[in-house]
FINUDO-749794 format. One line per field, with one value per atom (N, C-alpha, C, CB): residue number from 1; residue in three letters; atom name; y, z, x. Coordinates in nm, 2 decimals, always signed. Each point is the difference from the previous one (the first is absolute). Glycine has a CB too. Layout:
# residues N
n	[NUM_...]
res	[Ala_...]
atom	[CA_...]
v	[Y_...]
w	[Z_...]
u	[X_...]
This chain:
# residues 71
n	[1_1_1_1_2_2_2_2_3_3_3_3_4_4_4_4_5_5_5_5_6_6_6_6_7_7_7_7_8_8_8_8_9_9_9_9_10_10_10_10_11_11_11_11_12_12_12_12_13_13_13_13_14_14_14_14_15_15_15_15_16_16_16_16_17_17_17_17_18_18_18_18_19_19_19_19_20_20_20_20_21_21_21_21_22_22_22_22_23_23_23_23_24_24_24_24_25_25_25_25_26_26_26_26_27_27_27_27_28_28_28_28_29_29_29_29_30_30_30_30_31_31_31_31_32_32_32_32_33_33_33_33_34_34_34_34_35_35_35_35_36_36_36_36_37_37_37_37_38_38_38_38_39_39_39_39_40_40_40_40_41_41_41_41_42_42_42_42_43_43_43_43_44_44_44_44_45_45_45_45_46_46_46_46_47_47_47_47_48_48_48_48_49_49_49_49_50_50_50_50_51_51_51_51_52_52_52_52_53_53_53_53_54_54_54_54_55_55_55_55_56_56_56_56_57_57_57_57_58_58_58_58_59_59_59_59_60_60_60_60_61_61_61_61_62_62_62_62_63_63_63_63_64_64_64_64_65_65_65_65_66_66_66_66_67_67_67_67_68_68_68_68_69_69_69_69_70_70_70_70_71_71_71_71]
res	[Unk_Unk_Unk_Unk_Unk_Unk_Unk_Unk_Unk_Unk_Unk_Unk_Unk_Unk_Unk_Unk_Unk_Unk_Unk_Unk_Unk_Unk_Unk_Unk_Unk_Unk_Unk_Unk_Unk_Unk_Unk_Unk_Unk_Unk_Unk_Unk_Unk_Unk_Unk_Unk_Unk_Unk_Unk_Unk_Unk_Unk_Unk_Unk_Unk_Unk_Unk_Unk_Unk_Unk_Unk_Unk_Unk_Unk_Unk_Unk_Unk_Unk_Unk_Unk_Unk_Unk_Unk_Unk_Unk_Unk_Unk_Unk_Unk_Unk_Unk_Unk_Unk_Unk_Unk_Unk_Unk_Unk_Unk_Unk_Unk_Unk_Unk_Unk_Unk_Unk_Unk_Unk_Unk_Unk_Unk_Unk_Unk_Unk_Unk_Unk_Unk_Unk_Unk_Unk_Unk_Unk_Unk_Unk_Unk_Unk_Unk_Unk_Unk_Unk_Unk_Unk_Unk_Unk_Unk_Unk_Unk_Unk_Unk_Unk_Unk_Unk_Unk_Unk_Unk_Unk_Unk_Unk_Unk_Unk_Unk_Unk_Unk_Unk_Unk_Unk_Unk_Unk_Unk_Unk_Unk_Unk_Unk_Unk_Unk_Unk_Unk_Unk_Unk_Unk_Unk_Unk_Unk_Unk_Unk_Unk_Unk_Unk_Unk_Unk_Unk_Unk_Unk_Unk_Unk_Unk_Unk_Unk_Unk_Unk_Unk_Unk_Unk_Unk_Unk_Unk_Unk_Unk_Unk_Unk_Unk_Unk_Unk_Unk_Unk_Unk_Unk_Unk_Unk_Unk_Unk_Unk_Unk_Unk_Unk_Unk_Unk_Unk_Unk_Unk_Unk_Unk_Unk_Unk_Unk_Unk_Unk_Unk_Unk_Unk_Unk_Unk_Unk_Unk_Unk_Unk_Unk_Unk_Unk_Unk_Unk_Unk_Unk_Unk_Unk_Unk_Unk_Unk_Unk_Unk_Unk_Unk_Unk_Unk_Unk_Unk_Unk_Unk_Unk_Unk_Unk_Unk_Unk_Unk_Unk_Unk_Unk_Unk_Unk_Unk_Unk_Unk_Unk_Unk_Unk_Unk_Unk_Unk_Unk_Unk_Unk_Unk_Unk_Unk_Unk_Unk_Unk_Unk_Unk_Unk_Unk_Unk_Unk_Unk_Unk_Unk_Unk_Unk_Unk_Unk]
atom	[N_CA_C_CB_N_CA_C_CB_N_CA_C_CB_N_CA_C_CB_N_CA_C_CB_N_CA_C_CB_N_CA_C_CB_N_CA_C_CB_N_CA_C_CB_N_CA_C_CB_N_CA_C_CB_N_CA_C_CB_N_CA_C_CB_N_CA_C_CB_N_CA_C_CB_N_CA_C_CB_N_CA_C_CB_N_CA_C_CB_N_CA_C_CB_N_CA_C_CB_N_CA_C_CB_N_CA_C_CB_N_CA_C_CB_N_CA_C_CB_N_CA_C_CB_N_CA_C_CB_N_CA_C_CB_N_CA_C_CB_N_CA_C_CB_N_CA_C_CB_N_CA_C_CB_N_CA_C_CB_N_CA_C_CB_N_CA_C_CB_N_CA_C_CB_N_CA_C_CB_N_CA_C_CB_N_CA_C_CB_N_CA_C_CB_N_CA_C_CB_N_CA_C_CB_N_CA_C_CB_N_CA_C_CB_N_CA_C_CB_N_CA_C_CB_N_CA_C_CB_N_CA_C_CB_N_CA_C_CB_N_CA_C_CB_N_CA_C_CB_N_CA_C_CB_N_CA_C_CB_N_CA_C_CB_N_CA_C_CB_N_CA_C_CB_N_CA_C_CB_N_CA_C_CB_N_CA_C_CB_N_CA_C_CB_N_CA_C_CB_N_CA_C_CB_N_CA_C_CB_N_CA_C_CB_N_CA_C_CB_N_CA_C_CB_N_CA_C_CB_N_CA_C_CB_N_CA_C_CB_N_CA_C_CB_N_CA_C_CB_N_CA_C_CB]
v	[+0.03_+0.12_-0.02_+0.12_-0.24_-0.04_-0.02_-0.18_+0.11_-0.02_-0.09_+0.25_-0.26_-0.05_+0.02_+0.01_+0.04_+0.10_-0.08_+0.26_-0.32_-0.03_-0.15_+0.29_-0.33_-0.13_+0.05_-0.15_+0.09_+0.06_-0.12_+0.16_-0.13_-0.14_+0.01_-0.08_-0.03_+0.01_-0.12_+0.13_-0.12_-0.14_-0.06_+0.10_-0.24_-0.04_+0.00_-0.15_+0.13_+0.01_-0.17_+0.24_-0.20_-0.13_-0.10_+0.16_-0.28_-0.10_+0.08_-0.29_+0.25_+0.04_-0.02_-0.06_-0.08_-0.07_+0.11_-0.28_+0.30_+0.09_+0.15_-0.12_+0.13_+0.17_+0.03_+0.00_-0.06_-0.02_+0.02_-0.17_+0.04_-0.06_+0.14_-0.26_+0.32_+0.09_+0.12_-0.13_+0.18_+0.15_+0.04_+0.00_-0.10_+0.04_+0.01_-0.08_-0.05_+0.00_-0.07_-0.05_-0.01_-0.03_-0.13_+0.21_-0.26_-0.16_-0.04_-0.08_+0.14_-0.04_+0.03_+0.08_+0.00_+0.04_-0.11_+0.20_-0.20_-0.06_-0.18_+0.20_-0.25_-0.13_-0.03_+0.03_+0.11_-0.07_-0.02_+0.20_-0.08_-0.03_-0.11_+0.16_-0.16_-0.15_-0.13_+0.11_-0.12_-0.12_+0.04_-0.05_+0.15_+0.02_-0.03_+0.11_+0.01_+0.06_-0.05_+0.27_-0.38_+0.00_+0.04_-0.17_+0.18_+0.04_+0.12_-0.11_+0.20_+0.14_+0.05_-0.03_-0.03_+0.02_-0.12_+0.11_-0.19_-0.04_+0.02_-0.12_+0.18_+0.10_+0.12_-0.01_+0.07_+0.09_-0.02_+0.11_-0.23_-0.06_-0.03_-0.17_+0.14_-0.02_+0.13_-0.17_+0.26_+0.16_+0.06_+0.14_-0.18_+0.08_-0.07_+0.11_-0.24_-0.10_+0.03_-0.20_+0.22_+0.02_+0.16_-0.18_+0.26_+0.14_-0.02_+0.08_-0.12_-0.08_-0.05_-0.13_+0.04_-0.11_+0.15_-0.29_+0.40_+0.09_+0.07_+0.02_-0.02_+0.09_-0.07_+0.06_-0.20_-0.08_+0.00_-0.14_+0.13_+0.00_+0.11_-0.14_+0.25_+0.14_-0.05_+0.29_-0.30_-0.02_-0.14_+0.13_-0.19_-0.12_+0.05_-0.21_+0.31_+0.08_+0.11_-0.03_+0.05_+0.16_-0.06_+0.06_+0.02_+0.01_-0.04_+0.17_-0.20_+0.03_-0.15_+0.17_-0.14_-0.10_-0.11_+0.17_-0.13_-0.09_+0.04_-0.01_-0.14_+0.05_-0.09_+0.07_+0.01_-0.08_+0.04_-0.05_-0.11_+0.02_-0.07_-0.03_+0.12_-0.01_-0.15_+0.32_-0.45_-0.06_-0.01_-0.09]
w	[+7.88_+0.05_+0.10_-0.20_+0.16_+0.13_+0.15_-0.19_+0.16_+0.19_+0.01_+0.14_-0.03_+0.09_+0.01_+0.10_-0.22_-0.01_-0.11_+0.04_-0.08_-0.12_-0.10_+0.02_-0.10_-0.06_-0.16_+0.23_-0.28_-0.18_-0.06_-0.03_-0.06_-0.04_-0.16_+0.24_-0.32_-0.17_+0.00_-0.08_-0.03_-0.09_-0.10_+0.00_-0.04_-0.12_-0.09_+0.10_-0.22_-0.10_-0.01_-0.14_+0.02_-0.10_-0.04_-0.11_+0.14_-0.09_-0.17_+0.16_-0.24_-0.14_-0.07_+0.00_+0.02_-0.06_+0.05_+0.03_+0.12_+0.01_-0.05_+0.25_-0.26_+0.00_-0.17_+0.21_-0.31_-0.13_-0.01_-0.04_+0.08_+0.04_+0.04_+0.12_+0.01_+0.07_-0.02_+0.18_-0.23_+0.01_-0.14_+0.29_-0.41_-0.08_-0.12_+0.11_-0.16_-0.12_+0.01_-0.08_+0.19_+0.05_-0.04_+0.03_+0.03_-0.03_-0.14_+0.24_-0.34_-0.12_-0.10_+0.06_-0.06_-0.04_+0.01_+0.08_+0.05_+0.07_-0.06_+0.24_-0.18_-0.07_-0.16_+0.18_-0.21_-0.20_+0.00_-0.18_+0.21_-0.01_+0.01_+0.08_+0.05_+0.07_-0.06_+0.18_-0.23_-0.09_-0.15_+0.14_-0.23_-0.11_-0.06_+0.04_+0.08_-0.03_+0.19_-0.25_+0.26_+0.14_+0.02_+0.04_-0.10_+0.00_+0.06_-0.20_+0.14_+0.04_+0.14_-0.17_+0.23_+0.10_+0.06_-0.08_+0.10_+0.11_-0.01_+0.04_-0.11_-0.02_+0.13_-0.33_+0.27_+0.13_+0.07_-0.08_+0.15_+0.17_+0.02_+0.00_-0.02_-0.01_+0.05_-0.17_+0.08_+0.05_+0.15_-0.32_+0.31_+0.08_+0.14_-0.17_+0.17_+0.16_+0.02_-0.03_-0.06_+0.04_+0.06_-0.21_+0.18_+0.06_+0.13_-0.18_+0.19_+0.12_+0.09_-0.16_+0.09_+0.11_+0.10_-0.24_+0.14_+0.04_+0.13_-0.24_+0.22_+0.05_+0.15_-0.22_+0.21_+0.11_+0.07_-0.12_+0.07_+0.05_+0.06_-0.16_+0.10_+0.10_+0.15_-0.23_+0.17_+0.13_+0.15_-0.22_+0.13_+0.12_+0.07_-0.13_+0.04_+0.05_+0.12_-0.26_+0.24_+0.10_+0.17_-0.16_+0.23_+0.10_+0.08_-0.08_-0.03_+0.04_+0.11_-0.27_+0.38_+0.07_-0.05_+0.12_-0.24_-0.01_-0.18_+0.29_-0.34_-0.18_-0.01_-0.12_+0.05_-0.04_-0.09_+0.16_-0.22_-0.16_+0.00_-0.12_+0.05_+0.01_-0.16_+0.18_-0.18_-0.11_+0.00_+0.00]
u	[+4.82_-0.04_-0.11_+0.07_-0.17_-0.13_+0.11_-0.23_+0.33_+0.08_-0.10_+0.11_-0.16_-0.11_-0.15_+0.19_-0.20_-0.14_-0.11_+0.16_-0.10_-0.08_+0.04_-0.03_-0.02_+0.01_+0.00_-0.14_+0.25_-0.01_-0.06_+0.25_-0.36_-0.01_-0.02_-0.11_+0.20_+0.01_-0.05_+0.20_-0.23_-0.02_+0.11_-0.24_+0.25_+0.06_-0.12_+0.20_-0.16_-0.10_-0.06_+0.14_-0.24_-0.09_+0.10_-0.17_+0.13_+0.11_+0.00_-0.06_+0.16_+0.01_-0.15_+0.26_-0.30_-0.12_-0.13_+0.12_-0.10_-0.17_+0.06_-0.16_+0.24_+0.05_-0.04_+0.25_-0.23_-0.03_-0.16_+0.20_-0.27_-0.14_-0.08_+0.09_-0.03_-0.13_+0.03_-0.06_+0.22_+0.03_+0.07_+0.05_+0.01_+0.09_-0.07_+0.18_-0.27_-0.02_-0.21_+0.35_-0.37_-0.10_-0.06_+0.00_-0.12_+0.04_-0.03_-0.05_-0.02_-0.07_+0.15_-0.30_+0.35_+0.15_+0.08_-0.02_+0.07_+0.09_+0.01_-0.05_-0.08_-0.05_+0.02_-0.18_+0.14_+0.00_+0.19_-0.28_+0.33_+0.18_+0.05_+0.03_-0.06_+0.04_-0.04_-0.02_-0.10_-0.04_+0.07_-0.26_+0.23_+0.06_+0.13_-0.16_+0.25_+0.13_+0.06_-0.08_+0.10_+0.05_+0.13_-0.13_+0.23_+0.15_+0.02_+0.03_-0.09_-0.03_+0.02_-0.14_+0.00_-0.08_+0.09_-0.27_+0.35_+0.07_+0.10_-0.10_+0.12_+0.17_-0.02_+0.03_-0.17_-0.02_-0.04_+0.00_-0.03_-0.05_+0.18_-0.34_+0.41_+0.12_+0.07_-0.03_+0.00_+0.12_-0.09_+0.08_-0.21_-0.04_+0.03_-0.17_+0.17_+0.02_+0.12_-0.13_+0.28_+0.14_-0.07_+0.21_-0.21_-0.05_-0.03_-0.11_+0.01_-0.11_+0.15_-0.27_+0.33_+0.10_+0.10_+0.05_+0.01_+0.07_-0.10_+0.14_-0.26_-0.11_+0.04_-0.22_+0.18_+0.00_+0.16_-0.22_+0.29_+0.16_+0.05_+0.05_-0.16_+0.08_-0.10_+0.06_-0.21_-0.07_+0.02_-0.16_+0.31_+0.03_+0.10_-0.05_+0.16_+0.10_-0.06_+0.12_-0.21_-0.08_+0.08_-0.36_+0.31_+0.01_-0.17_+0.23_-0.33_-0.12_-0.01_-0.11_+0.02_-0.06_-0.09_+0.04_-0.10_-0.10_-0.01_-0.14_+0.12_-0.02_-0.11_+0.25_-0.37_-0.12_-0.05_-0.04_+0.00_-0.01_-0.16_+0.30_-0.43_-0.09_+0.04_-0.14_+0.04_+0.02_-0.13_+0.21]
């Protein structure tokens, strides 16, 4: 709908690892899991990166000019 007017700009998300870390469970959390109970917690860096991979495959499919991924 911008045409010529304007620039849309998205993001992809956190790798699985910081997305846990800075937004899910936080690092004091996150850390004891991971050292205690690691199965768990890389089960779910696991579902969440396949997610992620779809995220990224619609965004290679786009039509978009330019795709940038802040790391």
């Amino acid at each position: 709908m911008l045409g010529e007017d304007g620039v849309v700009l998205s993001r992809l998300d956190r790798s699985p690892y910081q997305k846990l870390l800075i937004e899910l469970a936080g690092p004091e959390r996150f850390l004891i899991d991971l050292y205690t109970n690691p199965k768990p917690v890389e089960k779910l860096m696991q579902v969440i990166g396949l997610r992620q991979d779809d995220q990224l495959a619609l965004a290679l499919d786009s039509e978009a000019a330019f795709i940038w991924m802040d790391g």
